[in-house]
SEDOLO-230639 format. One record per residue (C-alpha): residue in three letters; y, z, x. Coordinates in steps of 0.02 Angstrom, whole numbers, plus 50000, padded with zeros to 5 digits. Layout:
BEGIN
ALAYZX...
***
This chain:
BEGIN
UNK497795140249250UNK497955124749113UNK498155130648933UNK497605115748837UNK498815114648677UNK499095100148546UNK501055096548557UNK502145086448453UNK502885067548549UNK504565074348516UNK504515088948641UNK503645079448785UNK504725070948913UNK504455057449038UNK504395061249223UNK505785053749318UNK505085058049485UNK503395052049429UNK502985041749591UNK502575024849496UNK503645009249426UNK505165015749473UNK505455027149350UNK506665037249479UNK507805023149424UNK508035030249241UNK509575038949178UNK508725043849009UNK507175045848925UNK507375029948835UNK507765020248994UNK506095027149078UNK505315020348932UNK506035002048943UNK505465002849126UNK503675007349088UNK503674994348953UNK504084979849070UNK503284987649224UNK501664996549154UNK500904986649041UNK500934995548883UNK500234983848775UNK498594987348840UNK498735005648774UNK499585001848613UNK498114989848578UNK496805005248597UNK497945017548484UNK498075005048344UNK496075003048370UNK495505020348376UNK497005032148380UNK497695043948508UNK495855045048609UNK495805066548652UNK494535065448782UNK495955067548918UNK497265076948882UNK499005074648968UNK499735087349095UNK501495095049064UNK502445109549124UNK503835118549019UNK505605113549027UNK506715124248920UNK505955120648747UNK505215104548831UNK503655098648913UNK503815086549071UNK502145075549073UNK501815075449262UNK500115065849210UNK499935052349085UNK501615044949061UNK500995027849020UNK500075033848869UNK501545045348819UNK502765031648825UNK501645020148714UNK501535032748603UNK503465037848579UNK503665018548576UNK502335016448423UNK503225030748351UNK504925023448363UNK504935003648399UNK506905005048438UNK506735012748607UNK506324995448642UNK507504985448581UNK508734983948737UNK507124976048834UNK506644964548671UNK504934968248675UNK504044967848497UNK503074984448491UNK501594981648360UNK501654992048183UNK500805007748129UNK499915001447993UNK498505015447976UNK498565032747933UNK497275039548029UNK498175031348163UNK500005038248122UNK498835055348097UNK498165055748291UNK499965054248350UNK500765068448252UNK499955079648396UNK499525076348571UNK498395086648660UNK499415093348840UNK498625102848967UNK500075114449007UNK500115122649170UNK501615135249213UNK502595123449352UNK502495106249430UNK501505111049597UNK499845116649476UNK499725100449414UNK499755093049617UNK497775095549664UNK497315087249515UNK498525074749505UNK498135071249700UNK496245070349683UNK496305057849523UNK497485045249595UNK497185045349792UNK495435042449799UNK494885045149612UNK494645036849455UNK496525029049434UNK497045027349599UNK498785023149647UNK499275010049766UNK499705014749943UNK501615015649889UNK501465028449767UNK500045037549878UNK501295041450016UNK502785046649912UNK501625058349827UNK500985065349999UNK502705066550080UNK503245079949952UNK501715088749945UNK501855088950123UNK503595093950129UNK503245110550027UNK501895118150096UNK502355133150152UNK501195139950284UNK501655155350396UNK502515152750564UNK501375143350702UNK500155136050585UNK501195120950554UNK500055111050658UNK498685111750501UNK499775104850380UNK499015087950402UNK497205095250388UNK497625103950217UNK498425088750143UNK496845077850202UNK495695090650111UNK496885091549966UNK497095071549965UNK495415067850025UNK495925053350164UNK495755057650342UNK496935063950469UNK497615046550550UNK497795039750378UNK498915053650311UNK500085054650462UNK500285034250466UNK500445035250271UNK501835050250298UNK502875042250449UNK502995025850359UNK503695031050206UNK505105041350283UNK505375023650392UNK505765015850222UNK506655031750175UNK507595029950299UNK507735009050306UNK508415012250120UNK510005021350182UNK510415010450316UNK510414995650190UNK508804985850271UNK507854987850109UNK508184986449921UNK507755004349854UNK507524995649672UNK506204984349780UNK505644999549845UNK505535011449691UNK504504998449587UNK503514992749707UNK503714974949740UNK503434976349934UNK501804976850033UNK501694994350076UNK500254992250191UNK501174980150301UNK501934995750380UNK500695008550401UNK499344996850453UNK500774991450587UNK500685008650648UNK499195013850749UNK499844998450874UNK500705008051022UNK501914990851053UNK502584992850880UNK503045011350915UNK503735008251073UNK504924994650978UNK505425006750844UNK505795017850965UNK504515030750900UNK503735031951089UNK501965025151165UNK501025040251130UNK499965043450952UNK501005048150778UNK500665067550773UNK501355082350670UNK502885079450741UNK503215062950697UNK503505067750512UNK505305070450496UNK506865063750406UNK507485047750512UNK505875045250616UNK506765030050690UNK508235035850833UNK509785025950810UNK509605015950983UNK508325006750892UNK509235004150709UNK509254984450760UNK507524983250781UNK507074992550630UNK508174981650537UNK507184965450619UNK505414974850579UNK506054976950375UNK506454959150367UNK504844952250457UNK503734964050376UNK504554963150200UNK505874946650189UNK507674947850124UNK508754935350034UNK508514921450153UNK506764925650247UNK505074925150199UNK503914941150254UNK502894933950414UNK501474945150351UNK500564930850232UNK498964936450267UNK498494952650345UNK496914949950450UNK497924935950565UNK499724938750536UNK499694955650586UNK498964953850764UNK500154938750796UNK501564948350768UNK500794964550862UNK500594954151004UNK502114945950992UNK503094964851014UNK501954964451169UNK502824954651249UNK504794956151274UNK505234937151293UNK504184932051142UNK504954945551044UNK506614940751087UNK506394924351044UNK505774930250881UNK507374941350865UNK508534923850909UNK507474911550820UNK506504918750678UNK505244906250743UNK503534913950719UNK502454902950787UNK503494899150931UNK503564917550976UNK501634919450952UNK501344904451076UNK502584913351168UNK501704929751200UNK500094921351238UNK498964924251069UNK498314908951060UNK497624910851239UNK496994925751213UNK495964920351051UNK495414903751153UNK494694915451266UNK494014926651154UNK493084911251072UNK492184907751255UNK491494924351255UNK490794922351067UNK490034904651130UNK489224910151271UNK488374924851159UNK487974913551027UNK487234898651108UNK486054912351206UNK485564918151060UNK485364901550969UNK484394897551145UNK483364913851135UNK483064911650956UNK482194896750966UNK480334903951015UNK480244913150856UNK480894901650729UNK479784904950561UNK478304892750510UNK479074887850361UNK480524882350419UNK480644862650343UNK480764847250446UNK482584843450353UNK483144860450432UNK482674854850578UNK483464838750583UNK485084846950522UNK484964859050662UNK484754850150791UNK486374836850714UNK487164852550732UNK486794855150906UNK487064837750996UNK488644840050916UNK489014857650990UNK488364850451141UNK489624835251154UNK490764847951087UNK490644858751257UNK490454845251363UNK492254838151314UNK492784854851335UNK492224858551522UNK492904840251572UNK494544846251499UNK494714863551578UNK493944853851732UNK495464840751737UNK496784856551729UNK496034862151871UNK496074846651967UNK497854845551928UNK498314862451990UNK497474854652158
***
């Protein structure tokens, strides 16, 4: 149970395993500050103080540390405070912290008003519901490092450790195939991090598409080519080096297409067609070995056939259309203007030629074939 208490700056500390901007990366209090500085945005939240002081409405969340309080919720506004408080925490990162020019101002800051709960895993629920799918959510980064150690200490008794994923969905509030791809894919970067594929500083202030990954996921071919088999993610996919070392060369080719490196580009640009090209592309075993040789996306996506398949695709969707376009005719509305009408039917003699040049075409291929 949360005892709300007003507590002086001095006593609360920053969370270094608070799951955002990297803040793992800290070595001091001060340091953690200068991160959330230049990652964070505080200037946002100084701006508000100086306005209308330290706002009480919602309190932060700490637990006890000796004669300390870790803020396990709210470290933004915490570290704009200390850094109103004392401008010099600043200094090594040159950023000019505004001046506390108003007592009622300096006033609001002497206290801060802490929910303080007896350990770290009290704070969880909350913390889970207000930044997976509430108010401030996180991004998907931050979302799955949060669930992976929630995950990781739930305790149930023996044989029940098939629900674990059902009481982290309720807790989380995101469904069951979400968690589990969410889960698996951060202990792939976990593990991608030790074996040197990925920049944990890249990783720990999140300047890589997350979603690259876990979106990746659901496709059986990727699995098989991380060697994380054919069949669903489950329960048991969840552990500590997901990816067997037979297939530590592909996961080093999926970090570096998915994310970049020094030298490469990510081939994800743009999720809604990159993504199939290159599922399609691990399809395939030629056209994903001259990906693997070349680097050569669109090579490899001719390769495996993708542009086929979408130029069939687009025959179905033109057969359906022009019926309905056809159908549609009978029932076209009264009011419909005589300019529409002309435009419409432009457009059609055009579609027309359009398909006509097409049939000659796929005619003359199969002429040649003759």
């Amino acid at each position: 149970m949360a005892k709300l208490d007003n507590i002086e700056p001095k006593f609360l500390l920053l969370d270094i395993e608070n799951p955002r901007f990297g803040l793992a990366e800290a070595e001091s209090q001060s340091e953690a500050i200068e991160i959330l500085a230049q990652k964070a945005n505080l200037r946002e939240l100084w701006d508000s103080i100086l306005l209308k002081g330290f706002e009480p409405f919602e309190p932060l969340v700490a637990f006890p540390d000796g004669g300390n309080f870790i803020v396990v919720e709210g470290n933004r506004r915490l570290a704009a405070v200390k850094s109103l408080l004392e401008p010099s925490l600043l200094a090594n990162v040159k950023i000019s912290v505004p001046e506390l020019q108003s007592n009622f101002v300096t006033k609001s800051l002497e206290k801060i008003p802490v929910n303080v709960v007896s350990k770290r895993d009290e704070a969880d629920d909350y913390i889970g519901f207000k930044h997976i799918n509430g108010p401030s959510s996180w991004d998907a980064l931050a979302k799955a490092r949060f669930a992976v150690r929630l995950f990781e200490k739930m305790d149930l008794p023996s044989g029940n450790d098939d629900n674990r994923i059902e009481i982290l969905g309720k807790r989380l509030g995101d469904g069951r195939q979400l968690i589990l791809r969410s889960l698996v894919a951060f202990k792939i970067i976990e593990q991608s991090i030790e074996l040197g594929y990925l920049d944990e500083l890249e990783v720990k202030t999140n300047s890589l598409d997350f979603s690259h990954l876990y979106t990746m996921l659901p496709n059986r071919d990727v699995r098989f080519y991380l060697g994380l088999g054919e069949d669903p993610l489950n329960e048991a996919s969840v552990v500590s080096d997901p990816i067997p070392q037979s297939h530590h060369d592909n996961l080093r080719y999926m970090m570096m297409w998915l994310f970049g490196d020094e030298k490469n580009r990510p081939l994800i640009q743009r999720q809604g067609s990159d993504r199939p090209k290159l599922q399609k592309v691990l399809s395939s075993q030629d056209a994903t070995e001259t990906l693997e040789l070349t680097g050569d996306f669109e090579r490899a996506v001719e390769e495996a056939g993708f542009f086929t398949d979408n130029w069939l695709a687009d025959t179905v969707k033109l057969s359906t259309l022009s019926k309905s376009v056809a159908d549609g005719i009978t029932d076209l509305p009264p009011e419909l203007s005589a300019d529409d009408l002309e435009k419409a039917n432009a457009r059609l003699i055009s579609s027309q030629r359009n398909v006509k040049s097409a049939v000659a075409s796929l005619n003359s291929l199969f002429s040649d074939e003759d």
